[in-house]
C-alpha positions, 0 to 999 in steps of 0.5 A: 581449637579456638584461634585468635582472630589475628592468625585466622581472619575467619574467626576474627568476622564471626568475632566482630559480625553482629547482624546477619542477613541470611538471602534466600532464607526459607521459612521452612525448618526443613531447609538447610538455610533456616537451620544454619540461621536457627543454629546462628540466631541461638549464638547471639546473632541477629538474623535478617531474612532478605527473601521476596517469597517469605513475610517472616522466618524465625520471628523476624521480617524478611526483606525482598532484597539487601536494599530494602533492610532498613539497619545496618549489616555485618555480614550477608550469607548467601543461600542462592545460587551461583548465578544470583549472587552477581546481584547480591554482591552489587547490593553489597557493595552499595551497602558497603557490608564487610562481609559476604560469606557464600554457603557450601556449593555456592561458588561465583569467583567473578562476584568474588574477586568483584566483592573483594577489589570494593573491600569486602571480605569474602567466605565461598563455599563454606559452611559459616555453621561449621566453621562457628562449630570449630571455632567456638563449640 
């Protein structure tokens, strides 16, 4: 069920997304945003953990915040909570990253509509490791 990129925006930010920073990434296996994370980095992506409370998760460096990552990003995944993603989204758009995409669950319309109006392209609620599996699997 592969969809061009024209009919279906999502498929086209996964298409042109290279390098993910993955906020609130764990460093435990055992967390559902380091198997999402796994799962992308395996697909080709490179993953940037942004996480104050971890030093490395999946062989690479984490960042206490979007601000700190020194390379350009593609796209943020956002495993917080709704009320943290205010501050994600502000640190997105100081960046000016193209994509915020929010996990299943995770649901700020304010941050959304905020995200948006500064040109950004917004995923909420959603799972970005399924939506690749129906995508590309």
């Amino acid at each position: 069920m592969n969809q061009s990129s024209q009919s279906d925006p999502i498929t086209g930010v996964l298409e042109r997304t290279r390098t993910i920073a993955v906020v609130g990434l764990s460093g435990s296996p055992l967390r559902p945003s380091y198997g999402v994370a796994a799962y992308l980095q395996s697909h080709g992506y490179r993953i940037i953990p942004v996480n104050p409370n971890v030093s490395e998760s999946l062989g690479e460096t984490s960042y206490p915040s979007l601000l700190a990552v020194p390379e350009k990003i593609d796209l943020v995944n956002v495993f917080r909570r709704p009320e943290f993603v205010d501050e994600v989204v502000d640190q997105a758009i100081a960046l000016k990253i193209p994509a915020v995409w929010m996990q299943e669950e995770v649901v700020n319309e304010r941050a959304a509509e905020k995200a948006r109006k500064a040109g950004i392209f917004v995923v909420m609620d959603r799972c970005i490791l399924k939506d690749h599996l129906d995508r590309f699997a």
